[in-house]
Every structure is written in structure tokens, then in C-alpha cells.
C-alpha positions in Angstrom: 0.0 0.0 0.0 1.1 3.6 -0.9 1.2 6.2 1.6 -1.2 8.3 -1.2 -4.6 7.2 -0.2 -7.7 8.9 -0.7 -8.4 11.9 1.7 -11.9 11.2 2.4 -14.4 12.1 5.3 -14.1 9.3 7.2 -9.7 10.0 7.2 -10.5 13.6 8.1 -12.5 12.4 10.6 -10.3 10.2 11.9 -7.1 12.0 12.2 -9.5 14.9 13.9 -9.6 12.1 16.6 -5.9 11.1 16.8 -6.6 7.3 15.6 -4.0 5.4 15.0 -4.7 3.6 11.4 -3.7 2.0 8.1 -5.4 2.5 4.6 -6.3 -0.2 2.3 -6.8 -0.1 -1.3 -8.3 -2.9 -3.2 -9.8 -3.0 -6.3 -14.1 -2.9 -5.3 -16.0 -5.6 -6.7 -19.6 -5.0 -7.7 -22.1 -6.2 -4.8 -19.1 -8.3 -3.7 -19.3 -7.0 0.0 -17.2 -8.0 2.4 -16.2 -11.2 0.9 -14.6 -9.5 -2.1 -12.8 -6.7 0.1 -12.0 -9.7 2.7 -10.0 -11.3 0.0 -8.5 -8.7 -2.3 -6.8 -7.7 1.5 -6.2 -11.3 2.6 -7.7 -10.8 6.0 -10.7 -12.9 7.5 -13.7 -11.8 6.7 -14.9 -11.8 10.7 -12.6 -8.6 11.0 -14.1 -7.0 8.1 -16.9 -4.9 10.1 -19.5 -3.4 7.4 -21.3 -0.3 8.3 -25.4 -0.9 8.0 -27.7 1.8 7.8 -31.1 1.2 9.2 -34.1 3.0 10.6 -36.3 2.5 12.9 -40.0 2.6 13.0 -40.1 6.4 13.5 -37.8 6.5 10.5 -34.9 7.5 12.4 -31.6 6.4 11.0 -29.7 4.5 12.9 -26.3 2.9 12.2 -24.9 -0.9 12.8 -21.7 -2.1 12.5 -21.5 -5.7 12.1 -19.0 -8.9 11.3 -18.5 -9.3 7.7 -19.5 -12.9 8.2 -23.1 -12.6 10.0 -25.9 -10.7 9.5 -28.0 -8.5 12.1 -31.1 -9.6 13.2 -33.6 -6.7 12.9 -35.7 -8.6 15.5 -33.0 -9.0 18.0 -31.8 -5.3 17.3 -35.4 -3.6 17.7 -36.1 -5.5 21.0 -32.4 -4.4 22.1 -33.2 -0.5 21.2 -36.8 0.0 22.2 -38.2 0.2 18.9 -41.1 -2.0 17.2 -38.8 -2.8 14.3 -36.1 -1.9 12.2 -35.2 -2.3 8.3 -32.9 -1.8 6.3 -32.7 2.0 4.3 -33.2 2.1 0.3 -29.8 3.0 -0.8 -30.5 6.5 -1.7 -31.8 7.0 1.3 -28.8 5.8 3.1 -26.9 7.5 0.8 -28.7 11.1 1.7 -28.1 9.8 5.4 -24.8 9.0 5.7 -23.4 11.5 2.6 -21.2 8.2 1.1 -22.4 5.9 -1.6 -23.5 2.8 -0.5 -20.6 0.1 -0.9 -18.2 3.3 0.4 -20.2 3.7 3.5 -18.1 4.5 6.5 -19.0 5.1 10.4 -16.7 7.7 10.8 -17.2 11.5 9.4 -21.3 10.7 8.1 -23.0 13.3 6.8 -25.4 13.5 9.8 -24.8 12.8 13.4 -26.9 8.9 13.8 -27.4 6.3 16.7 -24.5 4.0 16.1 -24.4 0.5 17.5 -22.0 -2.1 17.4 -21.4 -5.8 17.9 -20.0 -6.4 21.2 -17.6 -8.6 20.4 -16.0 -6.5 17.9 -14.3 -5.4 20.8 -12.7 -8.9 20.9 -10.9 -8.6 17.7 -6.9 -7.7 17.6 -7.9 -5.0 14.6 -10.5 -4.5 12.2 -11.0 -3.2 8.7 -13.9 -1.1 7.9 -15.0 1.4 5.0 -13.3 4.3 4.8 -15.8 6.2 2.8 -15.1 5.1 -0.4 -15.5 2.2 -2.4 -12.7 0.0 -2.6 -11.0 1.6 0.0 -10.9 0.5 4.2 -8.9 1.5 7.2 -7.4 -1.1 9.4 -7.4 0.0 13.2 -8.1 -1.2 16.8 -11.7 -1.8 17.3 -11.7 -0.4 20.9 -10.1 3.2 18.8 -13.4 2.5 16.7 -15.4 2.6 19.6 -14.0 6.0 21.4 -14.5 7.9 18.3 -18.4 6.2 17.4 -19.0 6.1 21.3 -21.6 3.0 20.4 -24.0 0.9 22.1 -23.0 -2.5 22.3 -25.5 -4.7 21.0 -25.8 -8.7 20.7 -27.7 -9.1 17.3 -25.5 -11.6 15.2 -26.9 -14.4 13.3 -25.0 -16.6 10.7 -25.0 -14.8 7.0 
């Protein structure tokens, strides 16, 4: 990897924050997900978090970050946040949301201020790779960094993808 990677919000808002990472190029693969960035980097796709936005059923956006690996269960995640239920957004909607394209999505630097929850045992993990707003580009870092700058809510809403 070069050291000229894109300057993006996500590495603005990062560096705002002090956080220790790496950037990762690949080259993005058409609804590949994290399976297709997983690969291109050679690392597991457990430690390849994706960043989910969803709303609740007031609308509200809300945003999950989630194993590469598993997939959230909305029924698990509504009971967990109070709400009756929660579904995915329409990608333009997520899009308008977040201010990244969908497939670029990162946490960090969105567009507008969201609930953010993560998988608890994220934390677990020695580093993780997640989007950093930009399609076929992550940032490697430690998860427990990922979680001072998000300030999350640990959730436990995992099934098998």
C-alpha cells in the first residue's frame, strides 16, 4: 500500500480524533461486500466490520456495524433499542443519510450525526478493517479506537449470514 490514499471524510475524521490507522486499497468488486474486500486484503472476513444503515420505525436512522460474516437480526436489534422494528434503508436513502455511496459507506465523518451500534464482540478482535468512505478503500485500526471515536452501544444481534 502507498502512503497516497484517498483523503476522504471518514480519514479527516479520523485524524480529527488522533486514531491510529492503516489505509487499504483494493480493487471494489460490484455487490461483492465483504467477501470481495476480505479477500482482495487477505484478511478474515470476521474482522471485516460493514457499516449498515437502518431505521427504525419512527424513521430514524440508525447505524450498525456488524462482522462481515453474520448478518443483524432486525428482530433482535429492535427488542435491544426499544423500537417495534427496524429495516434496512433504500440505498438512496442511506446515501442522503450518511453523505457516502452505499458500498463506500463509513461510520466515521457521516454526513449527519446517527445512533450507532456495534457488535460487542467487535471489541474482541486484535484490529479490524472497515470502509473508509469510499469504495474499494478500508482502514485497518483497533476496534476499541473504533469505539471511542463512534461512542456505540453495544448490541448482541449476530446471526449466521
Amino acid at each position: 500500500m502507498s502512503s497516497r490514499y484517498p483523503v476522504t471524510q471518514a480519514v479527516r475524521a479520523l485524524r480529527a480524533a488522533k486514531v491510529d490507522f492503516e489505509a487499504h486499497e483494493y480493487a471494489y468488486v460490484e455487490k461483492g461486500g465483504t467477501a470481495a474486500s476480505s479477500a482482495a486484503l487477505g484478511v478474515p472476513e470476521h474482522q471485516v466490520i460493514k457499516t449498515l444503515i437502518l431505521e427504525d420505525d419512527a424513521r430514524e436512522p440508525l447505524v450498525v456495524l456488524m462482522h462481515g460474516n453474520r448478518q443483524v437480526s432486525t428482530r433482535n436489534l429492535a427488542r435491544q433499542i426499544g423500537a417495534r422494528s427496524v429495516q434496512p434503508c433504500k440505498p438512496e436513502v442511506a446515501d442522503r443519510h450518511s453523505g457516502y455511496q452505499v458500498g463506500g459507506t463509513s461510520p466515521f465523518g457521516t454526513k449527519r450525526a446517527m445512533r450507532t451500534y456495534m457488535e460487542r464482540t467487535i471489541l474482541d478482535l486484535p484490529r479490524i478493517w472497515i470502509n473508509g468512505g469510499r469504495r474499494g478503500f478500508l482502514v485497518s485500526l483497533d476496534p476499541k479506537e473504533a469505539s471511542r471515536v463512534l461512542a456505540p452501544v453495544l448490541i448482541d444481534a449476530a446471526t449466521e449470514a
